[in-house]
C-alpha positions as CSV (number, residue, x, y, z in Angstrom):
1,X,0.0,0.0,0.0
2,X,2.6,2.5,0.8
3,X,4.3,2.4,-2.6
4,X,1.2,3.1,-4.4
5,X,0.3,5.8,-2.2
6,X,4.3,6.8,-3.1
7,X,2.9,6.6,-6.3
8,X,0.0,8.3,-6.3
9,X,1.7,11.2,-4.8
10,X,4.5,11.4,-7.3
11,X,1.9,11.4,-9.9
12,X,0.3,14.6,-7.9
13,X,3.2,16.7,-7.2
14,X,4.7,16.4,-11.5
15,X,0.4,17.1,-12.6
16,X,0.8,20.1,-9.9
17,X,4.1,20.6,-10.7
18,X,3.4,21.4,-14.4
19,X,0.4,23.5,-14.0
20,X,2.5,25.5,-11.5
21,X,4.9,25.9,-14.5
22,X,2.3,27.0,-16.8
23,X,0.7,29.1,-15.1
24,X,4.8,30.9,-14.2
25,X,5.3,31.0,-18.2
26,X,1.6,32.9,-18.7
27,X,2.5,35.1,-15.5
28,X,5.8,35.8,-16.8
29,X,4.4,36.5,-20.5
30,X,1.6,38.4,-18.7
31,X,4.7,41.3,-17.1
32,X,6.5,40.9,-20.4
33,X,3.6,42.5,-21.6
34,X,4.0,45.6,-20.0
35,X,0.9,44.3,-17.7
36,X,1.0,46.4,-14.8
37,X,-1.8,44.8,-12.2
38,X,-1.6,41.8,-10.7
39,X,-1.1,38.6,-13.0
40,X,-5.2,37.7,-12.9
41,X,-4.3,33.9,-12.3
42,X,-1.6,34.6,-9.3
43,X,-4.2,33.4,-6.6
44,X,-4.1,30.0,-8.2
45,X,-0.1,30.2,-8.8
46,X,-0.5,30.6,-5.4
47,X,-2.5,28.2,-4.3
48,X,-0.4,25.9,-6.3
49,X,2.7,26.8,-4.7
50,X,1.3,26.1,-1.8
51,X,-0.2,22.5,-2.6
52,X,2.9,21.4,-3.8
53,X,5.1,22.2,-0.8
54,X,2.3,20.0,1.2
55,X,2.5,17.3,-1.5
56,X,6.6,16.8,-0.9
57,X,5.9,17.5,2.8
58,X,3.8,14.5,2.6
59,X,6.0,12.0,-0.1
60,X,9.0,12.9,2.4
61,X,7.1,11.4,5.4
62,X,5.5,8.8,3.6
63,X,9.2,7.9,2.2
64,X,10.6,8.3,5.6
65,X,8.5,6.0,6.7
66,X,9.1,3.3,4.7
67,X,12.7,4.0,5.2
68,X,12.3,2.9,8.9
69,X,10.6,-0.3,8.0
């Protein structure tokens, strides 16, 4: 069970990974722009950024875990 919850995980954090970079190459297009407001999509960058630190927060301890086995 745990390797397919390693798995699933790994599978979570490069699909989250990837949006996080596609939405970085529109924000970055966005400035190069000469946009001057916010990026309209940086609450979800955001969001993003954030989901992924919990998703390798939680592969760590997962892998840890297994580590100790």
């Amino acid at each position: 069970m745990p390797n397919h919850s390693l798995a699933w995980l790994k599978q979570q954090i490069a699909d989250c990974f990837d949006e996080k970079n596609r939405l970085t190459a529109a924000m970055d297009s966005w400035y190069a722009s000469g946009n001057r407001s916010r990026f309209p999509d940086y609450p979800l960058l955001d969001r993003l950024n954030n989901r992924l630190s919990r998703l390798d927060s939680s592969y760590k301890t997962l892998w840890d875990s297994q580590a100790t086995i």
